[in-house]
Phi, psi and omega in degrees: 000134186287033188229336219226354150266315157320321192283285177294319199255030171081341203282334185247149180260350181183155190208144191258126205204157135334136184279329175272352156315321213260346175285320197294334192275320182293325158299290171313320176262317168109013209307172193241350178288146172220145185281167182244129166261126172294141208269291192328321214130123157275181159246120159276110174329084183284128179241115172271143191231127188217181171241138209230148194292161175297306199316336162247019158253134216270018166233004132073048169228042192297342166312316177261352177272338169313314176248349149327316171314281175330293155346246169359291176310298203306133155008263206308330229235309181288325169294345162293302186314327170291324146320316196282359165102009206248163149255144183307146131257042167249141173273337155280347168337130165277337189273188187213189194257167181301155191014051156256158182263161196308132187306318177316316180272353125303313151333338200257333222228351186286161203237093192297123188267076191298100174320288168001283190288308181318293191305312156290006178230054200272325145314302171301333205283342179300288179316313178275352157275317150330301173318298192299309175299349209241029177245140161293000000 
C-alpha cells in the first residue's frame, strides 16, 4: 500500500489504515511499523456475509452459497481468517491474527457505529473527513 510506504519512509508520521494491512506487513516484511489501538474507541469494521434465496440469484445456487457460509463460520473457516491478519467473528475463537491485540480487548473499546447513516451521509462524512485531514 502506497500509505503503508509513506508510513515506513517517514513522509507520513500516522496514518488511518485496516489494522490487517498493518499486521500482514509486519509479518511478511518484518516492518517496524506498528498499529495504535485508540485510548478513545475502536471502530469494528463489519463484514457480512449472507445467501440470497434461489428465486433473486442470478446462479440459483443457495446450496453453495449455505456452505461458504457454514464454512466461513467453522474452526477452519475462522482459523483462515485469523491467518489473513482478521479477527474471528466467534467471540469464543481463541486465537487473535499475529501481533494484535486480543479481539476480546478491541471489543471492550468499540465505538458505536450507525452504519446506515455512514451510508446515507457518505459524502458529507467524505468532506468532513478531508476537511479535517487536509488542515494544517
Amino acid at each position: 500500500s502506497v500509505a503503508l510506504t509513506k508510513l515506513e519512509t517517514g513522509e507520513c508520521k500516522v496514518i488511518m489504515i485496516l489494522e490487517e494491512s498493518v499486521l500482514q506487513k509486519r509479518e511478511m516484511d518484518k516492518s517496524k511499523i506498528e498499529v495504535i489501538y485508540p485510548t478513545d474507541g475502536t471502530i469494528v469494521v463489519p463484514s457480512p456475509i449472507m445467501s440470497i434465496n434461489d428465486q433473486w440469484s442470478p446462479n440459483k445456487n443457495s446450496a453453495a452459497a449455505k456452505a461458504v457460509t457454514e464454512w466461513f463460520l467453522s474452526d477452519e473457516g475462522q482459523a483462515n481468517i485469523v491467518k489473513a491478519w482478521m479477527h474471528s467473528v466467534s467471540s469464543k475463537y481463541p486465537n487473535h491474527p499475529y501481533d494484535a491485540i486480543p479481539t476480546k480487548e478491541i471489543l471492550k473499546n468499540t465505538i458505536p457505529v450507525d452504519w446506515q447513516a455512514t451510508v446515507t451521509l457518505r459524502e458529507e462524512l467524505r468532506t468532513k473527513f478531508q476537511e479535517a485531514v487536509a488542515k494544517k
